[in-house]
N, C-alpha and C positions, 0 to 999 in steps of 0.2 A: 196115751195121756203123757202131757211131759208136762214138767214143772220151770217155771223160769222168774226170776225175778226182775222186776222192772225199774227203773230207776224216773222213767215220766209216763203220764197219764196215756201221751199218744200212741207208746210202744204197745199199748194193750189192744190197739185193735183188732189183732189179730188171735185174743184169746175169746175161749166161751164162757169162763167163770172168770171175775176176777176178785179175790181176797184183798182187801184193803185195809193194814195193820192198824190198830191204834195211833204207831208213833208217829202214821200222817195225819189225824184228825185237823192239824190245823190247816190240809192242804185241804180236807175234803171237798169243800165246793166245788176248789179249782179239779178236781179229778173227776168228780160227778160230772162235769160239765163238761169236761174233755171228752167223756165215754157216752153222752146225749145223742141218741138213733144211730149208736153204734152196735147193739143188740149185744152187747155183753152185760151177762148177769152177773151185778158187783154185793158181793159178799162178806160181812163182818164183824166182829166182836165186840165193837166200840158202842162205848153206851149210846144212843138217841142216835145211833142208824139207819134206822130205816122211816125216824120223824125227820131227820133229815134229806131225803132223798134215794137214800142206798135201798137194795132190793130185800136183801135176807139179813137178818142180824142173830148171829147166836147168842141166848140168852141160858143163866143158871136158873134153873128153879129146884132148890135141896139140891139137890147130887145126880140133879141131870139135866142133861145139856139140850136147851130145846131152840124153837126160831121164830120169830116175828118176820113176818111179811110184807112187805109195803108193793101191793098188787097194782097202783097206779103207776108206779115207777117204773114197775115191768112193764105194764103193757104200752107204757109209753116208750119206751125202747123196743117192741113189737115182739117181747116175748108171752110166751103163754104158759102158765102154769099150770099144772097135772090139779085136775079138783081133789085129788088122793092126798098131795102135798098141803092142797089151802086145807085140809080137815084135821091132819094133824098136827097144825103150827098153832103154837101158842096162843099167836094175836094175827087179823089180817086185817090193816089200812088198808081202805079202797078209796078214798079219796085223792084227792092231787093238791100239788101245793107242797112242797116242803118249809118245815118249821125254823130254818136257819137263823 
C-alpha cells in the first residue's frame, strides 16, 4: 500500500481508493468526473457525498464513525461491493443520479 497525495483529479488513475478532502468540495464535480469508468473507489468525509456522486462517505453517529453508500456510483464505475459491507453501512443509495 502506499500513500500519495495528488494535486489533479487525472493523476488518480492509477489509484484503487481515492480520499477526497473536504477543502476540495468546491472542485467536487470536476473530480467526480475526471475518475468516471476509471474504477476507482472515491472516498470521503464531506457532508452530501455520496448524494452527490462519491462512493462511501464517513459519517458520526454519537462517537462512532460509520459509512453511507451510494452503490450506483460504484457499479457504474464497474466496482462491486462485498454484500458483508452493504450490511453494515449505515445507509445504501441504489439509485442513480447525483443531487448536485
Amino acid at each position: 500500500m502506499a500513500l500519495r497525495r495528488i494535486s489533479k483529479p487525472q493523476e488518480a488513475g492509477e489509484c484503487r481508493i481515492l480520499f477526497i478532502s473536504s477543502t476540495e468540495e468546491k472542485h467536487l464535480k470536476e473530480i467526480l468526473t475526471a475518475l468516471d469508468d476509471s474504477g476507482v473507489l472515491t472516498v470521503s468525509d464531506m457532508p452530501g457525498f455520496t448524494r452527490r456522486g462519491g462512493m462511501i462517505q464517513f459519517v458520526l453517529e454519537g462517537d462512532k464513525v460509520r459509512f453511507e453508500i451510494n452503490l450506483a456510483s460504484a457499479e457504474s464505475a464497474r466496482l462491486v461491493l462485498s454484500s458483508e459491507l452493504l450490511k453494515v453501512a449505515a445507509s445504501v443509495k441504489r439509485n442513480s443520479g447525483s443531487g448536485d
